[in-house]
C-alpha positions as CSV (number, residue, x, y, z in Angstrom):
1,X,121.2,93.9,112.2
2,X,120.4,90.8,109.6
3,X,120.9,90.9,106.3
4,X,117.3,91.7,104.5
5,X,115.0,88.2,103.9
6,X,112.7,87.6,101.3
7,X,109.6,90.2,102.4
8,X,106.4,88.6,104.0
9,X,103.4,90.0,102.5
10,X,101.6,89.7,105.8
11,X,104.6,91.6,107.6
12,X,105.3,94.8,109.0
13,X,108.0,95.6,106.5
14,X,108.5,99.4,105.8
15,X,111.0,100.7,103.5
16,X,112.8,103.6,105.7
17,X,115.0,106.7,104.8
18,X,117.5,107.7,106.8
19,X,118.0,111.1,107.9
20,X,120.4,113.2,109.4
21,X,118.2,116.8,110.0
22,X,116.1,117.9,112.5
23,X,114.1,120.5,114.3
24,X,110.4,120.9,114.0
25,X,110.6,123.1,110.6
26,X,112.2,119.6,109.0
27,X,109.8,117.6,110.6
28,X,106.8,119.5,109.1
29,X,108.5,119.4,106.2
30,X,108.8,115.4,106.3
31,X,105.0,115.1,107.7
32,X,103.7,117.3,104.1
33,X,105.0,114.4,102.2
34,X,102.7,112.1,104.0
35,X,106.0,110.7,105.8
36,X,106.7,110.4,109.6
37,X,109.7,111.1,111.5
38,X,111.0,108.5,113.5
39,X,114.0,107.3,116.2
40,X,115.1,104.2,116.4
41,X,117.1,102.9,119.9
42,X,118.1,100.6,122.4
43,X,120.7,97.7,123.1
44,X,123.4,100.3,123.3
45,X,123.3,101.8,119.6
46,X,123.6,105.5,119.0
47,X,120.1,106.8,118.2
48,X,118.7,106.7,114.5
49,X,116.8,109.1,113.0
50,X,114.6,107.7,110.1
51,X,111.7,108.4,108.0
52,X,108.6,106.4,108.0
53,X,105.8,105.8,104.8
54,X,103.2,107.3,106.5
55,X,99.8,105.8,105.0
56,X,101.5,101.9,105.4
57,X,103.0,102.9,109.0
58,X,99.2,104.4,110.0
59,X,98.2,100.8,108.8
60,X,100.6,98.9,110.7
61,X,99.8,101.3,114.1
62,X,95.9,100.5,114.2
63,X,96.7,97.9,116.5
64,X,99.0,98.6,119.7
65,X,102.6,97.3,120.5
66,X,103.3,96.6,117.1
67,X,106.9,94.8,116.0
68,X,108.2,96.7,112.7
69,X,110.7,94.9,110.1
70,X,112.6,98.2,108.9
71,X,114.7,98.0,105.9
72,X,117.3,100.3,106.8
73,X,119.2,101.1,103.8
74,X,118.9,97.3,102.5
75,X,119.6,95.5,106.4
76,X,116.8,94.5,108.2
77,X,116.2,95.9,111.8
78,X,113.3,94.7,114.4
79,X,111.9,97.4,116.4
80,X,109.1,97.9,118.8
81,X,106.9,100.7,118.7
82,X,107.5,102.4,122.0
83,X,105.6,105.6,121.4
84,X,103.1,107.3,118.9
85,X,103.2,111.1,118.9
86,X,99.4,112.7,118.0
87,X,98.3,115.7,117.6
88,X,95.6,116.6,119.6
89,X,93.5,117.6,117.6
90,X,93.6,116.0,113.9
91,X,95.0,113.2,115.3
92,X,97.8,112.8,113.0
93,X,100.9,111.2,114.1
94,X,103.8,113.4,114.3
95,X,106.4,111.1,115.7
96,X,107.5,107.5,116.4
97,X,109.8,106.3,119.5
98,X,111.1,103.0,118.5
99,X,113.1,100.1,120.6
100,X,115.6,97.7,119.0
101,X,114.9,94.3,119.5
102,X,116.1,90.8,118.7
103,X,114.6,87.3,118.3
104,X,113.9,85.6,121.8
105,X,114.6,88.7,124.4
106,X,112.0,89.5,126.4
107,X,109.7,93.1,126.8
108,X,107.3,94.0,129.0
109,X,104.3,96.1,127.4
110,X,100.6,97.1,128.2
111,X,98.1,94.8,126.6
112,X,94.3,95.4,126.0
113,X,92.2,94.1,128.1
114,X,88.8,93.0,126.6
115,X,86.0,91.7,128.2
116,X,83.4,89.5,126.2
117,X,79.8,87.4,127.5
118,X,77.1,88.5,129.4
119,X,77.0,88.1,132.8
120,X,73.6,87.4,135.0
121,X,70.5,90.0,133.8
122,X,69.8,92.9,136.5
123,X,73.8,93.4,136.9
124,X,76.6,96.1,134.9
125,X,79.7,95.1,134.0
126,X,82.0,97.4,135.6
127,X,85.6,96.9,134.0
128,X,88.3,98.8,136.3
129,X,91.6,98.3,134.4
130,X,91.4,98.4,130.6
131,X,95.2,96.9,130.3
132,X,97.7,94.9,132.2
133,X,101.7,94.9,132.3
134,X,103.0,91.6,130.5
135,X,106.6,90.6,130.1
136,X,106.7,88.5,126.8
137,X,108.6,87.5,123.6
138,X,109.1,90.6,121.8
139,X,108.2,88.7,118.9
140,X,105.1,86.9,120.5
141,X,103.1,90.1,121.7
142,X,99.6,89.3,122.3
143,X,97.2,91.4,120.6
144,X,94.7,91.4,123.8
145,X,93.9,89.3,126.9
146,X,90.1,88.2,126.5
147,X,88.2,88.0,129.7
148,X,84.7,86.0,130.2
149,X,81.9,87.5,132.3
150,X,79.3,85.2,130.9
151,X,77.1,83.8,133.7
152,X,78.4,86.4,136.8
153,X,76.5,87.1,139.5
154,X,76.6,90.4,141.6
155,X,79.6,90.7,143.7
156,X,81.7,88.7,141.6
157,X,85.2,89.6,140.7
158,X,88.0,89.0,138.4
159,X,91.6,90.4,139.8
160,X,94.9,90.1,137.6
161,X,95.5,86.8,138.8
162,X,93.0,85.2,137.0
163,X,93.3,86.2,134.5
164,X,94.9,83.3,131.6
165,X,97.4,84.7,130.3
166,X,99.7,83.2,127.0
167,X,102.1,80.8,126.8
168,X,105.6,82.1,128.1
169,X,103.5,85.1,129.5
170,X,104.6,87.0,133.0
171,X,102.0,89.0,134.8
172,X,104.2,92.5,135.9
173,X,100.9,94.4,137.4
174,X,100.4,93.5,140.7
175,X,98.2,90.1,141.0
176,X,95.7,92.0,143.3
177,X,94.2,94.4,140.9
178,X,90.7,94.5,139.9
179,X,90.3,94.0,136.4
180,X,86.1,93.5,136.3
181,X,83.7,93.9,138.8
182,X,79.6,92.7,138.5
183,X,77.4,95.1,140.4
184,X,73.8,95.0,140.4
185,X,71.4,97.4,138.8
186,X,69.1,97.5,141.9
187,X,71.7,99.5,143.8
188,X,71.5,102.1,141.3
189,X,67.8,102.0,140.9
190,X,67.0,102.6,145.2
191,X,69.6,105.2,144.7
192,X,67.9,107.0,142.4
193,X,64.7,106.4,144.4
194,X,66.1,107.8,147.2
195,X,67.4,111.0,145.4
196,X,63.7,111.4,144.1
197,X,62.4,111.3,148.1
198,X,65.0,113.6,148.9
199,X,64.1,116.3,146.2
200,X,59.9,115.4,146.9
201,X,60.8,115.8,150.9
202,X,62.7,119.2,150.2
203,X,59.3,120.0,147.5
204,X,57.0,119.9,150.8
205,X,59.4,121.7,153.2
206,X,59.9,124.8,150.9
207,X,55.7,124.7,150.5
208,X,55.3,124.4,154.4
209,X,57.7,127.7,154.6
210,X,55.1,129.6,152.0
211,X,52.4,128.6,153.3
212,X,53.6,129.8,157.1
213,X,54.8,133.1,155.5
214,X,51.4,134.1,154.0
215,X,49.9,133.2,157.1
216,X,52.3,135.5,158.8
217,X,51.9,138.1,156.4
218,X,47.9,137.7,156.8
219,X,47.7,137.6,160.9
220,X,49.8,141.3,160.5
């Protein structure tokens, strides 16, 4: 760990505690004070079990793959945020899993995906992966990976390996996979025209079988 530097406002500093008690009934306990329970690991250091501001660290996590600055009873520590634990239902967090890391190593991590422009009217936008597997800086994370559809035709398709990725950037999901697809709104429309003929067809066939029942019914 380095000694602590002068604090960035525009960091991800957070002022830890460290603990050494566990078990649900303590994390509850830690989670009422509007703290989160957190473990720290990785590089071959015996886990550390911290506690977390939780309003600042809720901040920090509204954006994925975040790099915290952890002031660790006055040193410094970089860590990744491996995992968020949720609940379910009221969506608070109820745990952190966090990796050590240092200036200039490498981490791969899933980064969003997002898809901006407007491709060619009468077509959908069909977006089949909404993230893709980069190995990068662990300090130079990319926030997202912006993809353009503006001016696609039907048919036309953007696979991993198109996609521009940032400097120093390697591409760990396979090249091949589809990240957008343009398909055209016609294909749907005939579809739905065909479901209509299929329900109208079945309409006449179920009147045909009435009307030859009363006539069977009226020749007895």
């Amino acid at each position: 760990m380095a000694k602590k530097a002068a604090q960035s406002k525009d960091s991800n500093y957070l002022l830890t505690e460290v603990r050494d008690t566990f078990g649900k009934g303590v994390a509850r306990k830690i989670r009422a004070q509007n703290k989160i329970p957190a473990v720290i690991y990785g590089h071959g250091t015996e886990p550390q079990h911290v506690t977390l501001p939780g309003h600042e660290t809720a901040l920090i996590l509204r954006k994925s793959n975040q790099i915290l600055e952890l002031d660790i009873q006055g040193t410094i520590q970089l860590a990744l945020v491996k995992d968020v634990q949720k609940d379910p239902v009221r969506q608070i967090i109820e745990h952190i899993d966090l990796i050590v890391i240092r200036k200039g190593e490498k981490v791969i991590v899933d980064i969003p995906v997002h898809v901006e422009g407007e491709p060619v009217p009468g077509t959908t936008i069909n977006q089949d992966s909404n993230t893709v597997s980069l190995e990068v800086e662990a300090t130079h994370i990319p926030e997202n990976i912006v993809v353009s559809v503006e001016g696609l035709k039907e048919g036309a398709q953007i696979l991993a390996k198109d996609l521009t990725l940032p400097t120093g950037a390697t591409l760990v999901t396979d090249e091949e996979t589809l990240i957008v697809g343009i398909t055209g709104e016609v294909e749907q429309d005939l579809g739905d025209e065909a479901e209509t003929d299929e329900a109208a067809e079945g309409d006449d066939a179920a009147e045909g079988d009435d009307e030859d029942a009363v006539a069977a019914e009226e020749s007895e």
